[in-house]
N, C-alpha and C positions, 0 to 999 in steps of 0.2 A: 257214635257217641256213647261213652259210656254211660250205666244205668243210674252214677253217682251224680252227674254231672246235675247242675243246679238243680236238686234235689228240693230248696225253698222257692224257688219259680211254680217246680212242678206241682208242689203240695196246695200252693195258691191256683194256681189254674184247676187242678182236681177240686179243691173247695167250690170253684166259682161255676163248674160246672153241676156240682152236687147241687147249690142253690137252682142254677139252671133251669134244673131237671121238672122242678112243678107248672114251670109255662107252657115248657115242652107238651108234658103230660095231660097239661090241661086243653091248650090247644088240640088236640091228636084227639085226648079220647073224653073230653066233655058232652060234646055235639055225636059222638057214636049213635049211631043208627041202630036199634037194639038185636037186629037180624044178625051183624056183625059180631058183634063181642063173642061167639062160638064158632066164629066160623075159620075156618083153617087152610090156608092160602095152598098147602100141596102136605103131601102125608108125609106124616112125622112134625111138623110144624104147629107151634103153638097158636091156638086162638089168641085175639086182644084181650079174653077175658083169664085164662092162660098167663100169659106175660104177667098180668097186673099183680094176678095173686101171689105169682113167683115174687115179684118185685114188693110186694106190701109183706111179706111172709120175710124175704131178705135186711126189709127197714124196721123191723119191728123184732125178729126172733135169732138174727144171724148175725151180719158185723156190728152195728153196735153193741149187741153181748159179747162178739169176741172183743172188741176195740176197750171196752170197760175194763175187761177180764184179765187184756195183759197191763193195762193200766196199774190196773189192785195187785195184778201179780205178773211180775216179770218173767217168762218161761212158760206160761203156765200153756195147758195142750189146748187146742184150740179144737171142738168138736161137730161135726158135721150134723145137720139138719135133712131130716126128710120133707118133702117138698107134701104141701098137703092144699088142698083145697079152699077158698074161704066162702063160706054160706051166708054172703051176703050181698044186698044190687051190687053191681058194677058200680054206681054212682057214691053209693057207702066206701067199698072197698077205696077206691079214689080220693076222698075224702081222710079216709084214715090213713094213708099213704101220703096225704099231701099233710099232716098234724102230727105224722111221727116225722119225715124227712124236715119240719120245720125245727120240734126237740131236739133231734141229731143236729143240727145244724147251731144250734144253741152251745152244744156241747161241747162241738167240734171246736169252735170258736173258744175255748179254754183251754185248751192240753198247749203243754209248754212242749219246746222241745225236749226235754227230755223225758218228760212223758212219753212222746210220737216216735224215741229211739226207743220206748220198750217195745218186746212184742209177747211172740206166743210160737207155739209148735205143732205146725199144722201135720196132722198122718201122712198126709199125700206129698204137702211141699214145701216140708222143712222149717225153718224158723221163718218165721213174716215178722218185720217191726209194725206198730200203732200203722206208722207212717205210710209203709207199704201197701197196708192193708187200708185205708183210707183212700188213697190214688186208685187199687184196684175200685172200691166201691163206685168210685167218677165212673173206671171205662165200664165197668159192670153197670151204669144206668145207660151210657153211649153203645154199649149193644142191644140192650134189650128196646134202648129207645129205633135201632137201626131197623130192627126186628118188627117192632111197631111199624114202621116206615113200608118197607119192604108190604109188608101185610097188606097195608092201604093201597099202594102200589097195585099190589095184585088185584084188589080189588076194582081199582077206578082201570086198570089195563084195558080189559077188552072193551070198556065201553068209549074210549077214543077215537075211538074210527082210526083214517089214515095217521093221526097222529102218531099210530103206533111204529109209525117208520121211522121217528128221533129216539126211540127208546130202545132200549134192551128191554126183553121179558125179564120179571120178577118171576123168580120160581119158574124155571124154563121147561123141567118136570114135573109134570102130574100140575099143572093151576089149572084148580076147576076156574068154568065162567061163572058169572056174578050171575 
C-alpha cells in the first residue's frame, strides 16, 4: 500500500489515538509503585520515569513547536532537541503531560488542510509535511507506550509462576528479577 493512500483516514486514526494516549498513560502509570518508576527492565532500557520525561519533554518542547513553526512558516528547518531530565514527582510530570497533550489536541483540531500540507526541513529526514509529522507523533506515543508495556511485563514476569510457559520473556537479555 502506498504511503498516500487515504492519507484522511490515516490523519483521523493518528488524532484518535493522540487523544487515546492519556487513559492509556493513566491507566499504566497512575497506580505506579514508586520502587518502579527507576527501574530499568535490561541495560540500556529506559525507566517508566525515563519514558515520561522523554514523552512530556517531546509534548511540550518538540512537535508542537515544530508543527506551529511550519505552520507560520512553510520550509522552515525544523531543529532537534536534547533529551533533558525533568525535576519533578512522577505524578506532576503526568499531570503536565496529560494538560499539554489536552492543548495540542485543541489545536490540532484547527489546522485546515492546507495548513497539515505545509511542513518543515528536518537535518536528518528531509522535508516532513504538518501532516506527517502529526501521524508520526500518534506512533511516537504507540512506541513509547509499547515500551511502557514491555517494562511492566518484565516486571510482573518472574513473579508468575508456571504461567510463564504462555508467554515469551520480555527483555530475554540481561531482565533483572523484581
Amino acid at each position: 500500500m502506498a504511503d498516500t493512500e487515504n492519507t484522511e483516514d490515516t490523519y483521523t486514526l493518528a488524532l484518535g489515538i493522540l487523544a487515546g494516549t492519556s487513559a492509556c498513560l493513566r491507566a499504566m502509570l497512575e497506580q505506579l509503585p514508586p520502587d518502579i518508576w527507576q527501574w530499568s527492565p535490561a541495560a540500556g532500557e529506559w525507566s517508566p520515569r525515563q519514558v515520561l520525561d522523554h514523552m512530556l519533554q517531546v509534548e511540550t518542547a518538540v512537535i508542537p513547536v515544530r508543527v506551529r513553526r511550519m505552520i507560520e512558516e512553510d520550509g522552515a528547518p525544523l531543529a532537534g532537541v536534547a533529551q533533558t531530565s525533568i525535576p519533578a514527582a512522577p505524578a506532576e510530570v503526568l499531570k503536565a503531560w496529560l494538560a499539554a497533550r489536552e492543548q495540542n489536541l485543541s489545536y490540532l483540531h484547527t489546522l485546515t488542510p492546507p495548513q497539515l500540507a505545509q511542513g518543515g526541513e528536518h537535518p536528518r529526514y528531509g522535508r516532513i509535511s504538518a501532516r506527517e509529522h502529526i501521524i508520526e507523533w500518534a506512533y511516537h506515543d504507540l512506541e513509547h507506550m509499547r515500551q511502557l508495556q514491555a517494562t511492566l511485563e518484565a516486571r510482573l514476569y518472574p513473579a508468575i509462576g508456571g504461567f510463564r510457559a504462555l508467554y515469551s520473556k520480555p527483555y530475554p537479555e540481561g531482565n533483572p528479577s523484581a
